[in-house]
C-alpha positions, -999 to 999 in steps of 0.1 A, spaced: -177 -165 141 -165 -180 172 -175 -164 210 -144 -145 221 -139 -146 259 -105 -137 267 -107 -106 284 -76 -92 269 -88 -99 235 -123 -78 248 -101 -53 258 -83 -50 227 -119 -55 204 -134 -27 224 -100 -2 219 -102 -12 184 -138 -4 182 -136 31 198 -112 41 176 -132 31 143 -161 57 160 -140 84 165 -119 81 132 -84 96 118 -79 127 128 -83 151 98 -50 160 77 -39 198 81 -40 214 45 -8 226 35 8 248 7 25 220 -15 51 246 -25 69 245 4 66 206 5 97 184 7 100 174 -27 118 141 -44 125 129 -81 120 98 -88 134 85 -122 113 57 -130 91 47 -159 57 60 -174 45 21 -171 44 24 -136 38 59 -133 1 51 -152 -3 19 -131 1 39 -101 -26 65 -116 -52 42 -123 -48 26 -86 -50 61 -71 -82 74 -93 -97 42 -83 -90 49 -48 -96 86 -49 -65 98 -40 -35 117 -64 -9 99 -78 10 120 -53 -14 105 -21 -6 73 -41 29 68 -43 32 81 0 12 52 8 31 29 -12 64 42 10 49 45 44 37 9 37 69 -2 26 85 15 57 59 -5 78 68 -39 61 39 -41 46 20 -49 77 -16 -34 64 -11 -47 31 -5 -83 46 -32 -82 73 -59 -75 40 -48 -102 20 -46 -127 48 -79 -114 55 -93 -117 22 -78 -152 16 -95 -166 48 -126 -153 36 -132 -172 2 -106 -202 15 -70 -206 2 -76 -229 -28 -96 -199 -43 -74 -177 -38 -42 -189 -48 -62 -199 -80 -76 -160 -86 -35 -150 -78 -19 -174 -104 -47 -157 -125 -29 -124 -117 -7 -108 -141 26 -103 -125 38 -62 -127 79 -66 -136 95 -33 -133 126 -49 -159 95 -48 -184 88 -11 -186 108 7 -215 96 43 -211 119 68 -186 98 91 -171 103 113 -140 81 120 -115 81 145 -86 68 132 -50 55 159 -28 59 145 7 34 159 30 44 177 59 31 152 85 55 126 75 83 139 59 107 131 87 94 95 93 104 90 55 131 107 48 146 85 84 131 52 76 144 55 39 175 64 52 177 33 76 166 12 49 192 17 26 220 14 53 209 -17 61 206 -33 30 240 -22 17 254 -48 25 236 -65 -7 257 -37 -30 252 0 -37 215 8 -37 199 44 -37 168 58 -26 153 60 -61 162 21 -62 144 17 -32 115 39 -34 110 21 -69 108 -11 -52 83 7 -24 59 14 -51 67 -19 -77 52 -36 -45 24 -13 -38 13 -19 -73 13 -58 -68 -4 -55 -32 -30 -34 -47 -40 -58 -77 -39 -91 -57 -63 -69 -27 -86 -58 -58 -84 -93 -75 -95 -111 -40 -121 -87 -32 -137 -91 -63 -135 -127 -58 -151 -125 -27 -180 -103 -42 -183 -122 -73 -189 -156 -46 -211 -136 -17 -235 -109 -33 -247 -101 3 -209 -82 2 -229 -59 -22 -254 -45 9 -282 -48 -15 
């Protein structure tokens, strides 16, 4: 790792660094009965897929499928910073070799409707609702599109950010076992 001297990149590491010690501040517990509450008609593919990535995160399907739209609101910025991250670490060739590797998730290919109720917590149901909202008004211009359409695309991309993270990283502890901390 290279010596950083640039005292506004100091600056920014030590800001950076406090906040890591003192940590997100805990979420208030609320009753999700009087949560803001959205159907999505989608498929049971996804749904499952969405599942599996939340209980191996440790979140709900419900914690799951927020993420996936608050990142999509964000433009993916988090989800972007990790797998440029994670690519520099075990070098480009590797990685775009573990991605071809990676099966694609194509929402045209899931046959089962299902619906699925998102609780939005109360936090950030206004940053959603808005940013959905500006969303779709400016990409109307491409033809009609809803928020199901878009929240649908929100999470079909959560899902493929999610495998190519967990692909890399396990790259990258497959190649270094000092990742491990054994």
């Amino acid at each position: 790792m290279t010596l950083v001297t640039n005292p506004i990149a100091l600056a920014a590491l030590a800001r950076a660094q406090q906040a890591a010690r003192i940590g997100p501040p805990p979420r208030a517990r609320t009753d999700s009965r009087t949560a803001d509450k959205f159907v999505i008609r989608g498929y049971a593919e996804l749904f499952t897929e969405l599942n599996g990535i939340g209980l191996h995160q440790g979140r709900s399907s419900n914690s799951e499928m927020v993420a996936a739209i608050l990142d999509a609101l964000s433009g993916h910025q988090r989800s972007n910073a990790l797998l440029h991250i994670l690519k520099s670490h075990i070098g480009e060739s590797i990685a775009e070799r573990v991605l071809t590797e990676l099966p694609d998730f194509d929402l045209g290919a899931c046959k089962t409707p299902q619906k699925f109720v998102i609780r939005f917590p109360m936090q950030v149901r206004d940053a959603i609702r808005d940013g959905v909202a500006t969303a779709i008004a400016s990409e109307q211009s491409t033809g009609p599109y809803s928020m199901n359409g878009w929240v649908l695309n929100a999470l079909v991309g959560w899902v493929k950010f999610q495998r190519q993270q967990y692909a890399l990283l396990s790259a990258a502890m497959a190649m270094d076992q000092t990742l491990l901390g054994g």
